[in-house]
Biopython code that builds the backbone (N, CA, C, O; Angstrom):
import numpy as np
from Bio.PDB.StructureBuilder import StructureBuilder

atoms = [
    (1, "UNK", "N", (-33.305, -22.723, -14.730)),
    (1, "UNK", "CA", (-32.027, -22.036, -14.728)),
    (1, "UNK", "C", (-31.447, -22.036, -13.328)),
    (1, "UNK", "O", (-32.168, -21.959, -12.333)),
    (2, "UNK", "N", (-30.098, -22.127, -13.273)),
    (2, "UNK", "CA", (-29.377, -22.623, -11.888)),
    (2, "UNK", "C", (-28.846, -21.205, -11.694)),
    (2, "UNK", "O", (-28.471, -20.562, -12.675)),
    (3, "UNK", "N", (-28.797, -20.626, -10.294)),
    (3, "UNK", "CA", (-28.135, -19.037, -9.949)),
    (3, "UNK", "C", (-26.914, -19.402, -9.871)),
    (3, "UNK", "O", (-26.572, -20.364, -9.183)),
    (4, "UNK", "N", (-26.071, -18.667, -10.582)),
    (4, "UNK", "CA", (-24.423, -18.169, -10.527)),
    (4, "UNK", "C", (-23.814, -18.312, -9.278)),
    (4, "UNK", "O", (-24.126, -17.310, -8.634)),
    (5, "UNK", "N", (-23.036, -19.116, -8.539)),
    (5, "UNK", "CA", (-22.290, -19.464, -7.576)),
    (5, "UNK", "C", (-21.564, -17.857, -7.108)),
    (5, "UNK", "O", (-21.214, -17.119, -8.029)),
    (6, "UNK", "N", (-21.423, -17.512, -6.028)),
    (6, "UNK", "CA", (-20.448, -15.946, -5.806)),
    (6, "UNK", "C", (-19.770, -16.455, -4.555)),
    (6, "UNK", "O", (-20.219, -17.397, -3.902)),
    (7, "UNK", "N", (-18.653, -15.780, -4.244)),
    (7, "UNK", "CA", (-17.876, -15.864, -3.036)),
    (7, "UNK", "C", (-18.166, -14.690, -2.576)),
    (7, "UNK", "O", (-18.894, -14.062, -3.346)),
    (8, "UNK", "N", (-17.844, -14.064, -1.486)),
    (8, "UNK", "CA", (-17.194, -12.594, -0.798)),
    (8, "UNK", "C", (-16.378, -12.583, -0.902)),
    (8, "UNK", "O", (-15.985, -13.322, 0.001)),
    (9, "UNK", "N", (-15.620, -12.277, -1.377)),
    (9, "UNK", "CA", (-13.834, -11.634, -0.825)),
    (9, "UNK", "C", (-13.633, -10.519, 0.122)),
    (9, "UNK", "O", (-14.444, -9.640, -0.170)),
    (10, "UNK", "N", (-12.973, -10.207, 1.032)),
    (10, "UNK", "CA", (-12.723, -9.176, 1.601)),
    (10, "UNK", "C", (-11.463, -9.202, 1.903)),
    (10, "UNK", "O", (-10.939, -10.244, 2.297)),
    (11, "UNK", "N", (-10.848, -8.171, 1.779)),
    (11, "UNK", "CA", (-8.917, -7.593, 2.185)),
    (11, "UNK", "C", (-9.140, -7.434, 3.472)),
    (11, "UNK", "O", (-9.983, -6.616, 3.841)),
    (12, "UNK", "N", (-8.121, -8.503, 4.748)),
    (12, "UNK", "CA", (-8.105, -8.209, 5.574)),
    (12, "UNK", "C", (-6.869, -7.920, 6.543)),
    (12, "UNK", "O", (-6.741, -7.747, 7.755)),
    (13, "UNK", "N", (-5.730, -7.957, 5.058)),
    (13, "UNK", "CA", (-4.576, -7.485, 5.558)),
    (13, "UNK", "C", (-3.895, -6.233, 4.512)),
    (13, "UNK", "O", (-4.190, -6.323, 3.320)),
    (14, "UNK", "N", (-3.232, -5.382, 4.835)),
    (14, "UNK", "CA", (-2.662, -4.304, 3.950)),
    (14, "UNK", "C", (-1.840, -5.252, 2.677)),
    (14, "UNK", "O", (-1.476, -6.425, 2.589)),
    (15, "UNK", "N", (-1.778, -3.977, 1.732)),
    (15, "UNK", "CA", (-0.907, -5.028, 0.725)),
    (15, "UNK", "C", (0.127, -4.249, 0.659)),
    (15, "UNK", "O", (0.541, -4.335, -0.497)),
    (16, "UNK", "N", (0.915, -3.379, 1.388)),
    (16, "UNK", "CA", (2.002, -2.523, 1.853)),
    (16, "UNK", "C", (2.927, -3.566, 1.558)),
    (16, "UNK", "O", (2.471, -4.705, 1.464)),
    (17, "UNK", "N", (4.232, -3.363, 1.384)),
    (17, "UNK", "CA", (5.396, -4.505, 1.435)),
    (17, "UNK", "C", (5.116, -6.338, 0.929)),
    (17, "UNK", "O", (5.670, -7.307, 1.448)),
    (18, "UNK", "N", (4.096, -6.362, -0.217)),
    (18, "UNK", "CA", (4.000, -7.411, -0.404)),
    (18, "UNK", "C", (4.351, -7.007, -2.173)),
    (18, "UNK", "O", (4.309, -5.869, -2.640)),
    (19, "UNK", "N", (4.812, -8.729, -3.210)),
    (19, "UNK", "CA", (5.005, -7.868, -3.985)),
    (19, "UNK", "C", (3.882, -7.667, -5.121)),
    (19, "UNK", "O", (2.768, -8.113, -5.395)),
    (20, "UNK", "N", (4.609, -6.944, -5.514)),
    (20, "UNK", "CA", (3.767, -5.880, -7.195)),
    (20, "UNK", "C", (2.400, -6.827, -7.740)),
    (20, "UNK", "O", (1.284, -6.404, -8.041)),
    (21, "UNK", "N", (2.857, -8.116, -7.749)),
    (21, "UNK", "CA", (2.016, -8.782, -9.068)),
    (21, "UNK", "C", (1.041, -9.635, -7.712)),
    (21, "UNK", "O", (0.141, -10.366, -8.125)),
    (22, "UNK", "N", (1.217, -9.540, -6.217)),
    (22, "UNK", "CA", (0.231, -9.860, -5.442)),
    (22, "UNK", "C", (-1.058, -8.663, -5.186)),
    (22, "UNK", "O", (-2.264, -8.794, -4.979)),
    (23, "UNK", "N", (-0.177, -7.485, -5.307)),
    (23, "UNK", "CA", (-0.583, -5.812, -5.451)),
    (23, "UNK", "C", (-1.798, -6.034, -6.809)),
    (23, "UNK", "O", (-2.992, -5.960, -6.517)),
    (24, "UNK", "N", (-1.427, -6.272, -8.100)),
    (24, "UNK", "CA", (-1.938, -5.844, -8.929)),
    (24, "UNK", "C", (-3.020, -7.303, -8.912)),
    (24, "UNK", "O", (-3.861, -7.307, -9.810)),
    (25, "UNK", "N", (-3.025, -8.399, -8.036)),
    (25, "UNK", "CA", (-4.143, -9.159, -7.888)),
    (25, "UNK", "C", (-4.585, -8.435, -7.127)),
    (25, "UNK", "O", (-5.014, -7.483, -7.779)),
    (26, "UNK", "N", (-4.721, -8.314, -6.321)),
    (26, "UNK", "CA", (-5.890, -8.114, -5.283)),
    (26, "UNK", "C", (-6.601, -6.564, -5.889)),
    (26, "UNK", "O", (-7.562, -6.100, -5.276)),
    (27, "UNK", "N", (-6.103, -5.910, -6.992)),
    (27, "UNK", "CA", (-6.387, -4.404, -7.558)),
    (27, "UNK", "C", (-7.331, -5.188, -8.587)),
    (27, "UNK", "O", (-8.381, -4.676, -8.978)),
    (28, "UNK", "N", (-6.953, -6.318, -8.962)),
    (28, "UNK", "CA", (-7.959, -7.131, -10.128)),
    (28, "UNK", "C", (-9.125, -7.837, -9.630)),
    (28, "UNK", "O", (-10.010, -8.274, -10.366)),
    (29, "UNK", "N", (-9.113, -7.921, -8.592)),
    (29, "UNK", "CA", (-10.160, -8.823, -7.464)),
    (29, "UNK", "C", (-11.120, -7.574, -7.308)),
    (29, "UNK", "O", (-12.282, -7.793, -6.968)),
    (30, "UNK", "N", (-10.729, -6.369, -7.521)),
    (30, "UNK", "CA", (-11.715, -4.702, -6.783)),
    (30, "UNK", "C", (-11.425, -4.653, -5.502)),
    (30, "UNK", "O", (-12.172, -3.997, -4.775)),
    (31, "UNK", "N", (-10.413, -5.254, -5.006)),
    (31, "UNK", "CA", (-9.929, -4.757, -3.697)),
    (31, "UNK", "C", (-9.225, -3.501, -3.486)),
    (31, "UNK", "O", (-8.194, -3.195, -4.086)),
    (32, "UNK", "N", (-10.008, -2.544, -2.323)),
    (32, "UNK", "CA", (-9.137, -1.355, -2.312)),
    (32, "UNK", "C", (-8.332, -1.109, -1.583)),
    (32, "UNK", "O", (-7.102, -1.105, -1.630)),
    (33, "UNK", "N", (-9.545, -0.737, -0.367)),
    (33, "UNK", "CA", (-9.174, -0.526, 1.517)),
    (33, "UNK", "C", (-9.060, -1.669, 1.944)),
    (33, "UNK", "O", (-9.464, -2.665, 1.343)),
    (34, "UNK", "N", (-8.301, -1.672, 3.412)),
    (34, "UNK", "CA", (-8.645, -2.933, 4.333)),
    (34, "UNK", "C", (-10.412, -3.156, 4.390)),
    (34, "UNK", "O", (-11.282, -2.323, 4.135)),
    (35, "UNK", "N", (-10.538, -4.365, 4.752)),
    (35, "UNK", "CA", (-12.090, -4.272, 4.944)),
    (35, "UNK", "C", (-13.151, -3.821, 3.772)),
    (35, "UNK", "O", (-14.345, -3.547, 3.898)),
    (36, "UNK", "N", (-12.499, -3.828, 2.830)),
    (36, "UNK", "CA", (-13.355, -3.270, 1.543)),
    (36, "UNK", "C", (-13.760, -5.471, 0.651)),
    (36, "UNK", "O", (-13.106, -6.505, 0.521)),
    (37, "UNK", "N", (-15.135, -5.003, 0.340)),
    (37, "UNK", "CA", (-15.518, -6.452, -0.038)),
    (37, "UNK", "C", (-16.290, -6.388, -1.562)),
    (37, "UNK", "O", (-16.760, -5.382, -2.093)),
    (38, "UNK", "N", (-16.272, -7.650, -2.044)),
    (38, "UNK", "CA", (-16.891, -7.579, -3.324)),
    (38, "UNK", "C", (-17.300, -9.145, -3.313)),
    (38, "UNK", "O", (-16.658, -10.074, -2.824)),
    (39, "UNK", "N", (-18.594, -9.186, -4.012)),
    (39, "UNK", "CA", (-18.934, -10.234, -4.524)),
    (39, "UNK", "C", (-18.452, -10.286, -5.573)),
    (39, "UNK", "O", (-18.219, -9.250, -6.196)),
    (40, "UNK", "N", (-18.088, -11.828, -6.198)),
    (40, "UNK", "CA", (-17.781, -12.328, -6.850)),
    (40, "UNK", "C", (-17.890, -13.696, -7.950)),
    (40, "UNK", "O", (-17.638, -14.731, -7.333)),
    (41, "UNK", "N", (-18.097, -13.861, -8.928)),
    (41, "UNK", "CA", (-18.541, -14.931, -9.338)),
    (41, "UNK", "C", (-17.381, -16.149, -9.535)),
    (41, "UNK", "O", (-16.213, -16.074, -9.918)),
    (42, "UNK", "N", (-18.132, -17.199, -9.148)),
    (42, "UNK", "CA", (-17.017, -18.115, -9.049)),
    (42, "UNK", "C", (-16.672, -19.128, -9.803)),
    (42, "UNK", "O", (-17.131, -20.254, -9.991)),
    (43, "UNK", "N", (-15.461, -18.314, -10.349)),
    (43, "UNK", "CA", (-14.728, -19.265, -11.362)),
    (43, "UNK", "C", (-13.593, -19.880, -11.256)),
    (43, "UNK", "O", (-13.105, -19.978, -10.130)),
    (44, "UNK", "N", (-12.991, -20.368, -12.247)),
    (44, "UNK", "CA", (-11.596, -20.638, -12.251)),
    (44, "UNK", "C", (-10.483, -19.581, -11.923)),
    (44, "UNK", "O", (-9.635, -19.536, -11.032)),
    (45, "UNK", "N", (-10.821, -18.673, -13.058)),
    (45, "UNK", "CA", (-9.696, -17.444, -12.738)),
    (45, "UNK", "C", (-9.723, -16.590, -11.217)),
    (45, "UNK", "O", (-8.819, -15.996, -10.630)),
    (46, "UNK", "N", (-11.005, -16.783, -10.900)),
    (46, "UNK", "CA", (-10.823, -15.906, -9.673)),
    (46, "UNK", "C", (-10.397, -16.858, -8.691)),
    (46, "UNK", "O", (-9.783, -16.273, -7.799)),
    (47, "UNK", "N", (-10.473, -18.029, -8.510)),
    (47, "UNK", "CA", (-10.189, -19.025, -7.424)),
    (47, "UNK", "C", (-8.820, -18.904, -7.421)),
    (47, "UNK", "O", (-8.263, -18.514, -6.395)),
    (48, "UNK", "N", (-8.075, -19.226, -8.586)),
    (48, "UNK", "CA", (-6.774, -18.642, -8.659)),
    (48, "UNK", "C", (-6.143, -17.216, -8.403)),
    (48, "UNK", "O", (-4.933, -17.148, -8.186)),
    (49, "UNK", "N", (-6.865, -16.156, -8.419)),
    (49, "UNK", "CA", (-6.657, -15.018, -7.768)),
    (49, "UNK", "C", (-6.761, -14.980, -6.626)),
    (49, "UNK", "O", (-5.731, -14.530, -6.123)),
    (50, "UNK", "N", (-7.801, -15.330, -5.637)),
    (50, "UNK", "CA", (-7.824, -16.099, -4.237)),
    (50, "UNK", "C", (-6.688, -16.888, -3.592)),
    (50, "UNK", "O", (-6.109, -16.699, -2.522)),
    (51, "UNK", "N", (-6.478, -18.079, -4.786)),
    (51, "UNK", "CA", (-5.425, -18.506, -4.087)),
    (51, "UNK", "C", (-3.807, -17.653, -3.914)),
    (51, "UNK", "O", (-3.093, -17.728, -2.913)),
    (52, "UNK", "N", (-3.481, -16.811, -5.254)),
    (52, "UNK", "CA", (-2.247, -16.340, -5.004)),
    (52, "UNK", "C", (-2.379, -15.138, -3.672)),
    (52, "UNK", "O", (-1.625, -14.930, -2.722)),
    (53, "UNK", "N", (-3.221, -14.714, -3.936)),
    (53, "UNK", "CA", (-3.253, -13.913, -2.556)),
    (53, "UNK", "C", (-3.845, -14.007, -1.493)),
    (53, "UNK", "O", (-4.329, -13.038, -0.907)),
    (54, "UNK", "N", (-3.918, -15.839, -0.869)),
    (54, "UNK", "CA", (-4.983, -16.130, 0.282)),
    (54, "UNK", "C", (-4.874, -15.422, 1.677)),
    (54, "UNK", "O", (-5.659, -15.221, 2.604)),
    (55, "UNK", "N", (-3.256, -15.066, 1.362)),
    (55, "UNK", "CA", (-2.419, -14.558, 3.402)),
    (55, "UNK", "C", (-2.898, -12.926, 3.095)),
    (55, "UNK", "O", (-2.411, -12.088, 3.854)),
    (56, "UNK", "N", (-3.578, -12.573, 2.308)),
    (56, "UNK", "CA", (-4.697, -11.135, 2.315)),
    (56, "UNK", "C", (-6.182, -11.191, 2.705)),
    (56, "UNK", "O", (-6.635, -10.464, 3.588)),
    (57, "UNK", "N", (-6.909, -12.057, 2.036)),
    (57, "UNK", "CA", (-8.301, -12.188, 1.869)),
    (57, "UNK", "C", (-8.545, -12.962, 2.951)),
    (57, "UNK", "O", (-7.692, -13.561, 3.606)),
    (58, "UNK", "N", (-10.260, -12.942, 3.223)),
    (58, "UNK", "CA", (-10.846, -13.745, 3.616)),
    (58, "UNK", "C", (-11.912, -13.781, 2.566)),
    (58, "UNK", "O", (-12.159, -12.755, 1.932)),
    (59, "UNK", "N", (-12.856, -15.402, 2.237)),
    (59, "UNK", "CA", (-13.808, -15.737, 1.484)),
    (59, "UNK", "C", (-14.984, -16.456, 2.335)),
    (59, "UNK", "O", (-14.827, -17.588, 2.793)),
    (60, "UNK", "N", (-15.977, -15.835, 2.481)),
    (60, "UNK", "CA", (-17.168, -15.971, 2.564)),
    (60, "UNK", "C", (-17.879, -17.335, 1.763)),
    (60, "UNK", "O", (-19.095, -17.519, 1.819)),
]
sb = StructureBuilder()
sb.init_structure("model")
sb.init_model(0)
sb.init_chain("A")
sb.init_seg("    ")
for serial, (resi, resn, name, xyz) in enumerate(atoms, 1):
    if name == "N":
        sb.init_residue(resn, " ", resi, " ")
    sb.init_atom(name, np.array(xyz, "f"), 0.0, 1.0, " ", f" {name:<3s}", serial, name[0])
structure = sb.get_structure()
């Protein structure tokens, strides 16, 4: 059996003044605080969540 691929994500910019549906990604990612991180398994859908909100995150 092969182990599940994960990224880090971490918010390393506010999501203050950005809009709604970049807001409600990064709220779907478990991003809270600045500096708040989550592992993640890596798929399609989340790579695409990554990508719409890359000028927030950093990935590990």
């Amino acid at each position: 059996m092969s182990e599940k691929k994960t990224l880090t994500v971490t918010l390393v910019k506010s999501v203050a003044g950005t809009r709604q549906t970049h807001r409600d990604t990064v709220r779907g990612l478990g991003l809270r605080k600045i500096n708040s991180s989550r592992v993640l398994e890596d798929t399609p859908a989340v790579r695409g969540m990554i990508n719409k909100v890359s000028y927030l995150v950093k990935v590990l």
